[in-house]
VOPAGU-2260 file (C-alpha; in pm, 1 decimal, decimal comma):
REM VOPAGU-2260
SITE   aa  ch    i         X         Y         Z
SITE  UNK   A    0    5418,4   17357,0   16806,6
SITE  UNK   A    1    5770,7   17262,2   16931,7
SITE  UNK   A    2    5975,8   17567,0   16825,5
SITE  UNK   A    3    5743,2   17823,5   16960,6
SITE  UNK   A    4    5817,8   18199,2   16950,4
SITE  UNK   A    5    6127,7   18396,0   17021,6
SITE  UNK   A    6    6107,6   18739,8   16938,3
SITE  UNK   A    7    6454,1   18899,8   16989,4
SITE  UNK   A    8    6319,0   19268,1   16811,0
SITE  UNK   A    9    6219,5   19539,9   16996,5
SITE  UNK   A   10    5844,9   19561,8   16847,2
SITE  UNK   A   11    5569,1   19337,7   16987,2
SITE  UNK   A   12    5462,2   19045,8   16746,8
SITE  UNK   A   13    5087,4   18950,1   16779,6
SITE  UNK   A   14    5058,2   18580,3   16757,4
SITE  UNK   A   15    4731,3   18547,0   16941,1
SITE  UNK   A   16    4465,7   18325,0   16856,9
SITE  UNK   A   17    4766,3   18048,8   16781,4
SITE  UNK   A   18    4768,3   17661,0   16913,5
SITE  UNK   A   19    5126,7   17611,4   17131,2
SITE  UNK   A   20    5056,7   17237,0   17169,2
SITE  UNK   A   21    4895,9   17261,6   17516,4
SITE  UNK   A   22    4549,7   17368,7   17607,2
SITE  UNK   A   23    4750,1   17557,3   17908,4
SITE  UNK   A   24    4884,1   17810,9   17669,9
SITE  UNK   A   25    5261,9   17874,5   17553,3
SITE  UNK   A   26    5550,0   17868,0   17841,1
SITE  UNK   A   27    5618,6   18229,4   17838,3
SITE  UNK   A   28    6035,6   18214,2   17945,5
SITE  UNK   A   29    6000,9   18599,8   18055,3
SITE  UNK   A   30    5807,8   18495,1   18368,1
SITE  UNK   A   31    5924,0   18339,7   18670,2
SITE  UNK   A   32    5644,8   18129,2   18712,4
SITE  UNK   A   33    5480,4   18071,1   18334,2
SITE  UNK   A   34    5163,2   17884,1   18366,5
SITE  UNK   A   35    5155,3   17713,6   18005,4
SITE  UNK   A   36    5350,2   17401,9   17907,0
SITE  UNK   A   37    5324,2   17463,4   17493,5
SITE  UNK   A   38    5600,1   17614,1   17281,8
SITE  UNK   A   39    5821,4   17854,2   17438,0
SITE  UNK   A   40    5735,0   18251,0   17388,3
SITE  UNK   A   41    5910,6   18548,7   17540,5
SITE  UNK   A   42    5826,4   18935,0   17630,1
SITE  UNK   A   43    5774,4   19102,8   17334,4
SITE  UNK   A   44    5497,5   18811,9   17190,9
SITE  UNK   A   45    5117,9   18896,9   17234,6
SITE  UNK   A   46    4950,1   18512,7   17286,0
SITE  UNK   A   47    4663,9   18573,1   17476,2
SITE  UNK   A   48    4427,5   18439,2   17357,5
SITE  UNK   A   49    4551,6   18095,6   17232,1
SITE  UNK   A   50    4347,5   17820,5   17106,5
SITE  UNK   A   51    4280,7   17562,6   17369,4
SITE  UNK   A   52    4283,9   17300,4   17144,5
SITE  UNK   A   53    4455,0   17176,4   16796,2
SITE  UNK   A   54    4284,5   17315,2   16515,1
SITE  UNK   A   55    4390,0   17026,2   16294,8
SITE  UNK   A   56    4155,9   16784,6   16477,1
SITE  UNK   A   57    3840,2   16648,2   16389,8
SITE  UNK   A   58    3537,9   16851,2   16603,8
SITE  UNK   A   59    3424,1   16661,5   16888,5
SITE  UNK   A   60    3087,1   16412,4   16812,7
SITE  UNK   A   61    2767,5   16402,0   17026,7
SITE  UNK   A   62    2546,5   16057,7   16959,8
SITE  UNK   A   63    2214,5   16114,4   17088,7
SITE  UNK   A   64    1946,8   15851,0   17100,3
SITE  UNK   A   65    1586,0   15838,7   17040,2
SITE  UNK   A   66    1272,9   15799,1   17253,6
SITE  UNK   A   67    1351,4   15455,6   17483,1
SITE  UNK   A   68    1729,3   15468,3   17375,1
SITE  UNK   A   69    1868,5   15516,5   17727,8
SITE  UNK   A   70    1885,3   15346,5   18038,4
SITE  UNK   A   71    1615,0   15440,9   18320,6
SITE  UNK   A   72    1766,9   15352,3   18684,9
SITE  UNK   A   73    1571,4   15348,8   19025,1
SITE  UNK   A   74    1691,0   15655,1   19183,3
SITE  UNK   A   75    1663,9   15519,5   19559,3
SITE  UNK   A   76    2007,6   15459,6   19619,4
SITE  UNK   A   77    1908,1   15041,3   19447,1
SITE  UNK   A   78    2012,9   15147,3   19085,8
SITE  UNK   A   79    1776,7   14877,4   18992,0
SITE  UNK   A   80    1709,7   14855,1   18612,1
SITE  UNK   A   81    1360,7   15007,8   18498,3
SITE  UNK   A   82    1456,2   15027,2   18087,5
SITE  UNK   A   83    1536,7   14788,9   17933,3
SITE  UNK   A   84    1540,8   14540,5   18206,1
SITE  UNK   A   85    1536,6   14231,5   17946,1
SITE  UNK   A   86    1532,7   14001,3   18249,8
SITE  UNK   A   87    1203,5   14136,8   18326,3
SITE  UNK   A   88    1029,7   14202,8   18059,9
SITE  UNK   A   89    1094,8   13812,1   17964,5
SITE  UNK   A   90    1005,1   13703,0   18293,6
SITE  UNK   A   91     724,1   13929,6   18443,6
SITE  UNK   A   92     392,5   13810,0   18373,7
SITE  UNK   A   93     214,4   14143,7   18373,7
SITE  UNK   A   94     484,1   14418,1   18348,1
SITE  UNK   A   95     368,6   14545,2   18645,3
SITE  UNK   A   96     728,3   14665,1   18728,9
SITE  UNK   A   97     665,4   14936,7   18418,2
SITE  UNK   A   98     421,2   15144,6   18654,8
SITE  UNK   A   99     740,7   15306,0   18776,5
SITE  UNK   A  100     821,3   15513,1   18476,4
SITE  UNK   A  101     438,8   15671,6   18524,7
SITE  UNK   A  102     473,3   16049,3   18505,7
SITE  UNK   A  103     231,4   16291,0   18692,1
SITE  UNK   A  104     -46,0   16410,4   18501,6
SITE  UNK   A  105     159,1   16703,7   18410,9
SITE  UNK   A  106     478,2   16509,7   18269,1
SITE  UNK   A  107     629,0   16556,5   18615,0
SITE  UNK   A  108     874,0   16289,7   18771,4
SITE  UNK   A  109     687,7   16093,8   19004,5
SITE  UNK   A  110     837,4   16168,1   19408,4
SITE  UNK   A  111     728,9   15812,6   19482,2
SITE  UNK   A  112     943,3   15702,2   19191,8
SITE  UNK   A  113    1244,0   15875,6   19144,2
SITE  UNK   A  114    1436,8   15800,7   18844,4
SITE  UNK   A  115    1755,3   15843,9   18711,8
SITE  UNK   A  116    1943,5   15789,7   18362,4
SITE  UNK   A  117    2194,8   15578,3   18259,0
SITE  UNK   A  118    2393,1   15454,8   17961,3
SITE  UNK   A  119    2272,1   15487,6   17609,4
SITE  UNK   A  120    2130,7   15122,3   17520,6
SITE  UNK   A  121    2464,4   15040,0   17319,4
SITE  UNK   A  122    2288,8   14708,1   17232,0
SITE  UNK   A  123    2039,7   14469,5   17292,2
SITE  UNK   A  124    1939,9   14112,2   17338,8
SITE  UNK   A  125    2189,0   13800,3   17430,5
SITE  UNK   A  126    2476,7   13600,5   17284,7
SITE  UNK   A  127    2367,7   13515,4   16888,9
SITE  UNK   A  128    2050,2   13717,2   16925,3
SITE  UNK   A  129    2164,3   14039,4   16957,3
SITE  UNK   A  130    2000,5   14385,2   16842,5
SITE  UNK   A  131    2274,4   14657,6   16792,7
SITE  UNK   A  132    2197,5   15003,8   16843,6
SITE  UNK   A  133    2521,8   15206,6   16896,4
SITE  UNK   A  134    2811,6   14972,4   17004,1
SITE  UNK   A  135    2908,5   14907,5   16589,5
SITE  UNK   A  136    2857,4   15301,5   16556,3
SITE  UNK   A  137    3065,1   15347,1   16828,4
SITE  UNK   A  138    3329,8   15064,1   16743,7
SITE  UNK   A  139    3331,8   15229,9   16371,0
SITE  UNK   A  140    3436,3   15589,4   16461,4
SITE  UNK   A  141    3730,3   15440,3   16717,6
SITE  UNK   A  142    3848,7   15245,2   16432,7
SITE  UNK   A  143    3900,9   15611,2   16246,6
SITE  UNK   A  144    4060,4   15761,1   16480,1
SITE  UNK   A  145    3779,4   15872,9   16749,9
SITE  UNK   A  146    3815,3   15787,3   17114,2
SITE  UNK   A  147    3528,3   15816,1   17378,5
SITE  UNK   A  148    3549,4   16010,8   17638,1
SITE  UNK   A  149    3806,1   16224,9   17430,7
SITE  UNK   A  150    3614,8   16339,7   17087,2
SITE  UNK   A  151    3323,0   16109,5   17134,8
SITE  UNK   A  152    3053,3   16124,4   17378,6
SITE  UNK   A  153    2723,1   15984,3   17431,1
SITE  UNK   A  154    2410,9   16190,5   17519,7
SITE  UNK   A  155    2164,7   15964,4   17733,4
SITE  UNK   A  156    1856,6   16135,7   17903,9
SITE  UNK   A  157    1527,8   16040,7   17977,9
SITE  UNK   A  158    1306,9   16007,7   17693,8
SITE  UNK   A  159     965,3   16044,7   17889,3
SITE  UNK   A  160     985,6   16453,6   17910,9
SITE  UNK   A  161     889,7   16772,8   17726,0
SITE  UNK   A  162    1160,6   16772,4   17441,5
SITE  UNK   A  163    1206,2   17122,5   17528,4
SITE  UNK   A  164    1301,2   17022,4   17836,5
SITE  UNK   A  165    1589,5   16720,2   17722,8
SITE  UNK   A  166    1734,7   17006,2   17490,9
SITE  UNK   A  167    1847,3   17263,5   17756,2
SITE  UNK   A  168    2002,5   16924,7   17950,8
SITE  UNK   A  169    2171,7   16853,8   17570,2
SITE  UNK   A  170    2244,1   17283,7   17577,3
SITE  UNK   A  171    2440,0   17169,1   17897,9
SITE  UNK   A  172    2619,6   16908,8   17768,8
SITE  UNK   A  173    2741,8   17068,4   17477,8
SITE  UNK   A  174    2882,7   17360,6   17655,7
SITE  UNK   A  175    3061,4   17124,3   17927,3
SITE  UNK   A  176    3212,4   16954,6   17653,6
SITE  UNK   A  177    3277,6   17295,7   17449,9
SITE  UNK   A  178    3487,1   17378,7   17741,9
SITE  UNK   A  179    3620,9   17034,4   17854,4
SITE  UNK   A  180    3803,4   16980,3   17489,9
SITE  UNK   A  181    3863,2   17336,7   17398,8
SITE  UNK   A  182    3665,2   17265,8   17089,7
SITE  UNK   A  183    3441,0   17607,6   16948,0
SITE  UNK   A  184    3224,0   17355,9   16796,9
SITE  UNK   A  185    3072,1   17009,1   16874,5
SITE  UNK   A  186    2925,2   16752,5   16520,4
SITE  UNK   A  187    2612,5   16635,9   16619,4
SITE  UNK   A  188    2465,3   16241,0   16550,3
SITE  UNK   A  189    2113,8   16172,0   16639,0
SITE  UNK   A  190    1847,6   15917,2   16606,9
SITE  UNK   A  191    1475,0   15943,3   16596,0
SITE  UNK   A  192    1388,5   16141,1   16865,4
SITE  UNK   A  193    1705,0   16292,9   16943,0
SITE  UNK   A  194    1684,0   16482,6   16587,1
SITE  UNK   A  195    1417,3   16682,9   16719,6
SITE  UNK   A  196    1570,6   16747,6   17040,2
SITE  UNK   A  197    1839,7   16889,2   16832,3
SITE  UNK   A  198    1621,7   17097,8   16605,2
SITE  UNK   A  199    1503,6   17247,5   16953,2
SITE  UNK   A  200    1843,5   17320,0   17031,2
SITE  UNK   A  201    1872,5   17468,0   16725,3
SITE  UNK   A  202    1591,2   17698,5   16759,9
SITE  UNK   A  203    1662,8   17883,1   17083,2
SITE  UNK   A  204    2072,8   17869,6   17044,1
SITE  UNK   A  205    2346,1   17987,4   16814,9
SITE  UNK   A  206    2435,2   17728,7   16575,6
SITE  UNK   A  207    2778,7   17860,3   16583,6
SITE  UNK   A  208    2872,2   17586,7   16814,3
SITE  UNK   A  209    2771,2   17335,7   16548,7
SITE  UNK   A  210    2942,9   17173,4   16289,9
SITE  UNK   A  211    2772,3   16945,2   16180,9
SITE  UNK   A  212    2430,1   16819,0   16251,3
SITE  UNK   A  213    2332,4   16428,7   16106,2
SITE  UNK   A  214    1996,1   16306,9   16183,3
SITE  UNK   A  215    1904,8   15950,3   16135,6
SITE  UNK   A  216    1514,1   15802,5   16053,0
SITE  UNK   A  217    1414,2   16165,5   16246,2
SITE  UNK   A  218    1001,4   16213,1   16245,5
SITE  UNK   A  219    1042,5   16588,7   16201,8
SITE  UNK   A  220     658,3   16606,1   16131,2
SITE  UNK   A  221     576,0   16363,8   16396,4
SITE  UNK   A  222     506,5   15977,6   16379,8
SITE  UNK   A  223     141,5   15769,6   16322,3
SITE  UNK   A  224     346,3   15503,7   16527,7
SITE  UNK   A  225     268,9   15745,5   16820,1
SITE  UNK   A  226     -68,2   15743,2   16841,3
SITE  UNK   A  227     -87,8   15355,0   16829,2
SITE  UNK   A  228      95,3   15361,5   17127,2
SITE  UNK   A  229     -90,9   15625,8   17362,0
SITE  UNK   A  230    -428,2   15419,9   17209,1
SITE  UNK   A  231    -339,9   15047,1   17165,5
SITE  UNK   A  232      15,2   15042,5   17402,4
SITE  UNK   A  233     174,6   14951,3   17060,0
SITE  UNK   A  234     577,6   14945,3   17064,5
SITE  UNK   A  235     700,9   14749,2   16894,8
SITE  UNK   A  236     786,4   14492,7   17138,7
SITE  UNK   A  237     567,2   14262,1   17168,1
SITE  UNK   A  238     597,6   14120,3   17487,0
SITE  UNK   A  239     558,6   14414,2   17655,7
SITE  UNK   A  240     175,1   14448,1   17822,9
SITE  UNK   A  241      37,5   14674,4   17585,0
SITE  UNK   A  242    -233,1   14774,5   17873,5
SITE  UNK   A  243      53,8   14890,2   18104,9
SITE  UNK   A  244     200,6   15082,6   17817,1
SITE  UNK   A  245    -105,7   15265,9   17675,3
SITE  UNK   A  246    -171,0   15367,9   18087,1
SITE  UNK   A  247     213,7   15464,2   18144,6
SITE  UNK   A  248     264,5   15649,3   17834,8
SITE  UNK   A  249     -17,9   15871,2   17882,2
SITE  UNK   A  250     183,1   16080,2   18159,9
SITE  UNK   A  251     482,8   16067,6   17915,7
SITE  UNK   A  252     522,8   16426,2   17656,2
SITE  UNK   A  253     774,8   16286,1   17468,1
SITE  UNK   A  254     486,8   16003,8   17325,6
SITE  UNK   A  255     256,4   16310,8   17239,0
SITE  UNK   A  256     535,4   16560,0   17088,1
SITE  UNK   A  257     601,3   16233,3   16841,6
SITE  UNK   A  258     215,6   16261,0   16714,4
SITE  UNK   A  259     175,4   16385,2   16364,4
SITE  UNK   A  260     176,6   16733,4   16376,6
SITE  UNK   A  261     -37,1   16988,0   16175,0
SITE  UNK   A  262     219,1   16998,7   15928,3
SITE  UNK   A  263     228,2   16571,5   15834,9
SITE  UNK   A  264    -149,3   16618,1   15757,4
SITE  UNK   A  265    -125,5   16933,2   15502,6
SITE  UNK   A  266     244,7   16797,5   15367,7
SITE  UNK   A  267      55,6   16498,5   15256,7
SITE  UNK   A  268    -236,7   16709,4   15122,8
SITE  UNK   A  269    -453,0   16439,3   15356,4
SITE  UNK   A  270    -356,5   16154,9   15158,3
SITE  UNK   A  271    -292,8   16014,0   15549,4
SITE  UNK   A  272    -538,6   16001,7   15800,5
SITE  UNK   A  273    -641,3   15846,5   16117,0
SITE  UNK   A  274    -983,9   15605,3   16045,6
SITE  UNK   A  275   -1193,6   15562,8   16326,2
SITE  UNK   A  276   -1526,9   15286,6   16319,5
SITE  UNK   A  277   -1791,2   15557,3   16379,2
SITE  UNK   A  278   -2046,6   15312,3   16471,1
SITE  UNK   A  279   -2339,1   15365,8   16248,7
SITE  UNK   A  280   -2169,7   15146,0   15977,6
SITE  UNK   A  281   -1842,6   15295,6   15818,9
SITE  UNK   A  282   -1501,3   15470,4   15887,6
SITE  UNK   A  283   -1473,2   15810,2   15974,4
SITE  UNK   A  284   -1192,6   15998,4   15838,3
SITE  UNK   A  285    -998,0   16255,9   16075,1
SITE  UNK   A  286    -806,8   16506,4   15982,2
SITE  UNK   A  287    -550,3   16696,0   16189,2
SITE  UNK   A  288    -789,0   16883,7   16482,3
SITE  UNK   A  289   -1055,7   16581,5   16452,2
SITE  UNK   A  290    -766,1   16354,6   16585,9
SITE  UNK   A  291    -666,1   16590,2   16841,7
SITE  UNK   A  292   -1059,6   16619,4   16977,4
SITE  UNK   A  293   -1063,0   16217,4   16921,4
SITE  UNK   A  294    -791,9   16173,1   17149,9
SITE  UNK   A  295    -899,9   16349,7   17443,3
SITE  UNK   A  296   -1248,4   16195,5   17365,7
SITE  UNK   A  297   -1063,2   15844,2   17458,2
SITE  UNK   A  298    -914,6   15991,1   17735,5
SITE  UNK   A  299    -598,7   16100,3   17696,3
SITE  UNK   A  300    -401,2   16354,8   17858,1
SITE  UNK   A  301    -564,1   16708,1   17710,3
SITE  UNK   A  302    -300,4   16927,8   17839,6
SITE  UNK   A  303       0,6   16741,2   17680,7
SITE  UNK   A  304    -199,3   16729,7   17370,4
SITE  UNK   A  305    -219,3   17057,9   17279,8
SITE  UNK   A  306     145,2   17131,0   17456,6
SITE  UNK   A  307     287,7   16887,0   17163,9
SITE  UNK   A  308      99,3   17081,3   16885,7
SITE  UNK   A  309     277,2   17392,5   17043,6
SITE  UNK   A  310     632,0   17243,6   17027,1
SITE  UNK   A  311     590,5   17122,8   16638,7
SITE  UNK   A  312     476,8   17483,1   16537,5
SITE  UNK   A  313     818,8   17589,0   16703,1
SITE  UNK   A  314    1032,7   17324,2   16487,0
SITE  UNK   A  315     862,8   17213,2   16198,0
SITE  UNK   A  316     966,2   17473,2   15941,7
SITE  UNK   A  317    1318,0   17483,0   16102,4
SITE  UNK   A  318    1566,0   17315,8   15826,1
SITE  UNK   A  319    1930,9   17397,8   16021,1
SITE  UNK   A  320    2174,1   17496,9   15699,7
């Protein structure tokens, strides 16, 4: 990259496409005012277009969380901690101070409670009883060479939306980081619920701009862990009010697009199934639609029960080469 290109013949050499050490381009010595600072080219070189970034180099990596991975800030100009405040959740008596990540009955943000994201939860916890999430991750690929900021980002978002919806904000960030590092492609890390953000990506983009895609403990058919939370406010975490949970999570998409789709019922040739007490003196077993009608029986949020089935009929069958 340091010798560059002097072409003293009277033919034009085509060295386009080329890397001249700077993502300005090659300092072309037959203009008075060259705007690259890479290798030195003169008159009779072609250059344009160069490569904006050294081709040697690892692709950029995107770490994307799962469903309650990032931070969720008051947007009133307080920045007060929603999730994971850990100070209240040990200290709040009734949660109460969860009723702010309600959606509207739509899956809209709330006007009343505007929020905004933060961090990705890196880790968890206090001093010798810490839960670690992403900071070892993180620490790992610095170790080899990464550096955040440079070839590593983080994507945090907020988890309580239409995955559709998360993926054209992860669309965005791709393509600002695309053309912040000069990279043509991006490698792609994600947990849980970010795989299927991804695999929504994937469905409605080119997957030329991918290198690699690695997807960690992903529910691609959806997870039974979902309905115990719209039904039972289960989490997890078990000091969390699971009567403020069951209510807030009802408003949330995300929690219904995690359900088992059509597809975990029939992959499992119904070996699974939701049992309900049917009161007359046994279980009823439900199958895939049952569970759907049993749902909205107990209340919960019809619309964004059948938008979730829509979303897994989109992605289910998509395996990304």
């Amino acid at each position: 990259s340091q010798g560059g290109i002097i072409n003293y013949g009277s033919n034009i050499l085509n060295a386009e496409s080329n890397w001249w050490g700077s993502n300005t381009g090659p300092h072309d010595v037959s203009t008075s005012s060259p705007s690259g600072i890479g290798s030195s080219v003169n008159i009779n070189v072609l250059y344009s277009p160069w490569l904006r970034r050294d081709p040697t180099l690892p692709n950029p990596v995107i770490i994307i969380p799962g469903i309650m991975g990032s931070y969720l800030l008051k947007d009133d100009g307080s920045d007060d901690e929603v999730w994971m405040n850990l100070t209240k959740m040990v200290l709040s008596k009734d949660d109460e101070y969860l009723n702010y990540l309600a959606l509207t009955s739509e899956g809209s943000d709330s006007i009343n409670n505007p929020i905004k994201v933060g961090d990705i939860i890196r880790s968890t916890g206090v001093p010798l009883y810490t839960r670690h999430l992403f900071d070892y991750l993180i620490s790992e690929m610095e170790n080899s060479g990464y550096l955040e900021g440079f070839n590593l980002f983080v994507f945090p978002y907020d988890w309580r939306f239409d995955i559709e919806e998360v993926s054209v904000k992860l669309s965005e960030k791709i393509n600002e980081i695309i053309n912040a590092t000069g990279s043509s492609e991006v490698d792609l890390v994600a947990h849980s619920m970010g795989g299927l953000v991804v695999k929504k990506y994937l469905s409605v983009n080119a997957i030329n701009s991918i290198g690699k895609f690695i997807d960690i403990g992903t529910p691609h058919l959806g997870s039974p862990k979902s309905f115990q939370t719209l039904m039972y406010g289960e989490t997890g975490i078990p000091i969390l009010s699971e009567e403020i949970i069951s209510k807030i999570t009802d408003s949330m998409p995300s929690v219904y697009q995690l359900l088992p789709s059509e597809n975990y019922f029939n992959s499992l040739n119904t070996d699974y199934s939701y049992y309900v007490f049917d009161g007359v003196g046994g279980n009823k077993r439900l199958n895939f639609s049952d569970t759907k009608q049993y749902l909205k029986a107990q209340g919960r949020n019809s619309s964004l029960i059948d938008k979730a089935a829509d979303l897994h009929e989109k992605i289910d069958n998509l395996s990304p080469p």
